[in-house]
N, C-alpha and C positions, 0 to 999 in steps of 0.2 A: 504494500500500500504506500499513495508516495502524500506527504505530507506539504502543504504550501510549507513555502520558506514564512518567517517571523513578519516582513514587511509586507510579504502578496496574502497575508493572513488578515493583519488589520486592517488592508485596505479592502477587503471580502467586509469584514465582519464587522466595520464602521454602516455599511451600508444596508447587512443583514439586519442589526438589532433593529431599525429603526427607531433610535434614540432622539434622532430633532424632530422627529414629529410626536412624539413623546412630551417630551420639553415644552414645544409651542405648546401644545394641548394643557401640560400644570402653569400655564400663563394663563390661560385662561380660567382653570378650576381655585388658582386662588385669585384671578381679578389681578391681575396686577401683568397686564400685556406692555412690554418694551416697545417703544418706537423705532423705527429702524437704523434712527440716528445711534439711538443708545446699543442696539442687538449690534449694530457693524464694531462697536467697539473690540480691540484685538483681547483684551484682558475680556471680556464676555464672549466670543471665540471661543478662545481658549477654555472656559467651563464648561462650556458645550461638549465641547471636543472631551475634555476629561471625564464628563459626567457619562458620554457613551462607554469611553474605554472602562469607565466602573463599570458599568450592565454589562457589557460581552464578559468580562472577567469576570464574574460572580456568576453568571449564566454557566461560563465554562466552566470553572470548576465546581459547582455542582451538580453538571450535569454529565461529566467525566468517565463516568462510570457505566451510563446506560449509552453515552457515543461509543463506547471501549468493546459494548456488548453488542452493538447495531452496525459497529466496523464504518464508523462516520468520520470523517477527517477536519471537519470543519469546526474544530478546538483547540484554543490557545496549549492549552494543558499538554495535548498530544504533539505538537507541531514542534516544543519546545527540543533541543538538541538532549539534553538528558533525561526527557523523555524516551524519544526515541531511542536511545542506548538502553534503556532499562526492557522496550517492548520485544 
């Protein structure tokens, strides 16, 4: 089985979780939607970006086990280099 490499992984699994549409969505459940002036900001970017790479990483690794059992590739956990030495 052949594993993305670490880089062609995040750039898969940024756009799997779908986390910005996630995100806009608790803008509006707590009322409180950013203007575009303020969303373009690099530092608000950036949490963005960080708060997906939370969800795939806590997705994957609890869900590690049943990918391991389903023969799935598409987890950080597995992709890792010692992972792969241990499988």
């Amino acid at each position: 089985m052949r594993y993305p490499s670490i880089g062609q992984y995040k750039s898969i699994r940024i756009k799997l979780v779908a986390g910005y549409p996630v995100i806009d969505l608790k803008e509006l459940g707590v009322d409180l939607i950013f203007s575009a002036e303020v969303a373009a900001y690099p530092f608000v970017q950036r949490l963005r970006y960080m708060s997906t790479d939370i969800t795939y990483l806590c997705n994957d690794l609890f869900s590690v086990e049943k990918e391991l059992y389903r023969n799935e590739v598409i987890n950080i956990i597995l992709a890792t280099p010692a992972t792969l030495a241990r499988l």
